[in-house]
C-alpha positions as CSV (number, residue, x, y, z in Angstrom):
1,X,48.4,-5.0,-7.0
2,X,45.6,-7.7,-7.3
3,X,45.5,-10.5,-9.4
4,X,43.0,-11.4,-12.3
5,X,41.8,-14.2,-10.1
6,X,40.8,-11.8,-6.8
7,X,39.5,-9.2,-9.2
8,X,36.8,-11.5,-10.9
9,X,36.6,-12.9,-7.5
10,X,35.8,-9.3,-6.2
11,X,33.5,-8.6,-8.9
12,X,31.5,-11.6,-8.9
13,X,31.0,-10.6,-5.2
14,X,29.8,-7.4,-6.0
15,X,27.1,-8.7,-8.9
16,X,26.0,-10.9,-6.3
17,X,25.5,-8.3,-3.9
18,X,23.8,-5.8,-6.1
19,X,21.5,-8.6,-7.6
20,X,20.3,-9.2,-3.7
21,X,19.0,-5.5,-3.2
22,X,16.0,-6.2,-4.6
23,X,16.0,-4.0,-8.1
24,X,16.4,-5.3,-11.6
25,X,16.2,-3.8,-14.7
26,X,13.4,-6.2,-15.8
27,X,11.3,-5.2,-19.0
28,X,7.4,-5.7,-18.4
29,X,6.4,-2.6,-19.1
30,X,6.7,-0.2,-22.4
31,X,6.6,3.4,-22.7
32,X,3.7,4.5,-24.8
33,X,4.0,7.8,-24.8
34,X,6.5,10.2,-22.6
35,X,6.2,13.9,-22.2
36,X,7.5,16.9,-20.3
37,X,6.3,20.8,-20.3
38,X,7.7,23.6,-19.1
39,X,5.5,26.1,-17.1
40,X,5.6,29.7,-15.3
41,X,3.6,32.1,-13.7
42,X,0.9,31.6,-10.8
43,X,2.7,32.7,-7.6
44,X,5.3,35.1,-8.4
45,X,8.8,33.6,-9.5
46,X,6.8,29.6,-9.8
47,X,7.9,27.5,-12.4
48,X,8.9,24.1,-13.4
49,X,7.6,20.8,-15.4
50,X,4.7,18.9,-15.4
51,X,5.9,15.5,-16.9
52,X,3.8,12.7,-18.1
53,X,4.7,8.6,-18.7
54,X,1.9,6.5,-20.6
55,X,3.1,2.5,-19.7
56,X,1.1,-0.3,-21.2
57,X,2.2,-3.7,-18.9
58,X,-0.1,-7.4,-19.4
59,X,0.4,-7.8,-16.1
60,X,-0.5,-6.1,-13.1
61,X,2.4,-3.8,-11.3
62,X,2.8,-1.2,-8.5
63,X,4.2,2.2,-9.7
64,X,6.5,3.1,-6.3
65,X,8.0,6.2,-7.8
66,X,10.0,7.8,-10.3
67,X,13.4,9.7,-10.7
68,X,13.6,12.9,-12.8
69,X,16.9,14.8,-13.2
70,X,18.3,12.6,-10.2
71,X,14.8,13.9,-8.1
72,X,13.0,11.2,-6.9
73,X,9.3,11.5,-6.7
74,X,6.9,9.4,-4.7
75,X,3.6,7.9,-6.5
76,X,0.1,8.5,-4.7
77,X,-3.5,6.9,-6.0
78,X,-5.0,10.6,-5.5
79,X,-4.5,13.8,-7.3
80,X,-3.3,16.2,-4.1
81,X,0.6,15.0,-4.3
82,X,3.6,15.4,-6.9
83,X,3.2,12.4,-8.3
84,X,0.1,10.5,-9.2
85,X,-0.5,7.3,-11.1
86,X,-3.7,6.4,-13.2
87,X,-4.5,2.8,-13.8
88,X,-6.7,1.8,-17.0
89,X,-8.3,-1.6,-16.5
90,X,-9.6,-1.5,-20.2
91,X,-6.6,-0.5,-21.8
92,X,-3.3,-1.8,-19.1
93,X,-2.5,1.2,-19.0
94,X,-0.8,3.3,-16.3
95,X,-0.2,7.3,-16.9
96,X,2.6,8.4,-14.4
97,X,2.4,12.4,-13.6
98,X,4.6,14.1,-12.1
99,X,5.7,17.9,-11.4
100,X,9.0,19.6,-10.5
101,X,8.3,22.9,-9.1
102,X,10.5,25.5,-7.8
103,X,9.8,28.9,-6.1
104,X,12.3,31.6,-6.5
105,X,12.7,33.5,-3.3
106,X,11.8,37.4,-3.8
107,X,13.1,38.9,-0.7
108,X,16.1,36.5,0.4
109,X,17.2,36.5,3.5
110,X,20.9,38.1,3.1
111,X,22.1,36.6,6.9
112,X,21.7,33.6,4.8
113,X,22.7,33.6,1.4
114,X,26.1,31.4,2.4
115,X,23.6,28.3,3.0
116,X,22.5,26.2,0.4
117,X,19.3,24.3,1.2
118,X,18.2,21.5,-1.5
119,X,15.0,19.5,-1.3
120,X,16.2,17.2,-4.1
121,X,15.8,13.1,-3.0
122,X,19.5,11.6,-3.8
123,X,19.2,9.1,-7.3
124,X,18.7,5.4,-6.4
125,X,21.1,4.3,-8.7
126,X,22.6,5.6,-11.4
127,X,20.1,5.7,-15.0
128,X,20.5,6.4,-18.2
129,X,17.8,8.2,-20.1
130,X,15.3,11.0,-18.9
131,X,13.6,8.8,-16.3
132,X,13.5,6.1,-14.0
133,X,10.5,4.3,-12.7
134,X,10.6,2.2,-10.0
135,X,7.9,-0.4,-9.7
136,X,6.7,-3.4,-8.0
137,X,6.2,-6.9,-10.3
138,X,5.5,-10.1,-8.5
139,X,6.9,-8.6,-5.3
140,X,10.4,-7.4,-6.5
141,X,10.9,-3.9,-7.5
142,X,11.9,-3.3,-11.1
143,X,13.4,-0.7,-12.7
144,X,12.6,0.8,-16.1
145,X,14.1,3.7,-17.8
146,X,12.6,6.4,-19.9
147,X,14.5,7.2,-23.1
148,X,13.7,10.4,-23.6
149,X,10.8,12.7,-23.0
150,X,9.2,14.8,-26.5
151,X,9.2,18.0,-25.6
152,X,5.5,19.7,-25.1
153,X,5.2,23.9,-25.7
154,X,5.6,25.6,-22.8
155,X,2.5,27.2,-20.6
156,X,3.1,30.3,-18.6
157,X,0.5,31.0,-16.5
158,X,-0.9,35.0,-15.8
């Protein structure tokens, strides 16, 4: 059995290792608003959640990506990926969208129903809350986590 001593010893190790990764749970940014919607329809057996983060941060930051029920998402400057980020120079703004998407498989192969494929991106880190974004401040990535999202009516699609 270990003694007090080696444990804090241990566990000041480990602090000190974690702190040198690179992430902290630094607070520049504040959720404005923070939503999520359901959706179906489209291609047959489509649906998922579009979800929306308004930030307001004084300075100027890099959104990487963000983490929604333990899927990461990668942030693009265009409109064609899964995750997009809009920056408001007026307002410091940033609105973060993102969509989880899934597409139920209407003729499965049965030679194959024993395997289990998943696309989902293993969590950084464990989080509490809805989300996590990941972003870059001062050349150190921060982390920042979303509370909770308020729940927008669903859209189902013909």
């Amino acid at each position: 059995m270990l003694s007090i001593n080696t444990m804090r010893k241990l566990l000041t190790v480990l602090i000190m290792l974690t702190c040198s990764v690179g992430y902290s749970f630094a607070q520049k940014v504040r959720v404005i608003k923070a939503t999520s919607q359901g959706w179906s329809g489209g291609v047959a057996g489509s649906y998922g959640t579009n979800y929306s983060i308004e930030i307001k941060s004084d300075s100027r930051i890099t959104i990487d990506s963000i983490y929604v029920n333990r899927q990461g998402i990668e942030m693009e400057d265009n409109a064609n990926g899964p995750g997009t980020v809009v920056f408001d120079s007026l307002n410091h703004t940033y609105t973060i969208n993102a969509i989880e998407s899934h597409q139920e498989d209407q003729y499965p192969d049965p030679t194959n129903l024993d395997k289990v494929s998943s696309s989902t991106t293993p969590s950084l880190r464990h989080y509490v809350g809805d989300a996590l974004i990941i972003y870059e401040y001062k050349g150190m990535k921060q982390l920042y986590s979303v509370k909770q999202f308020q729940s927008l009516p669903p859209i189902d699609y013909p």
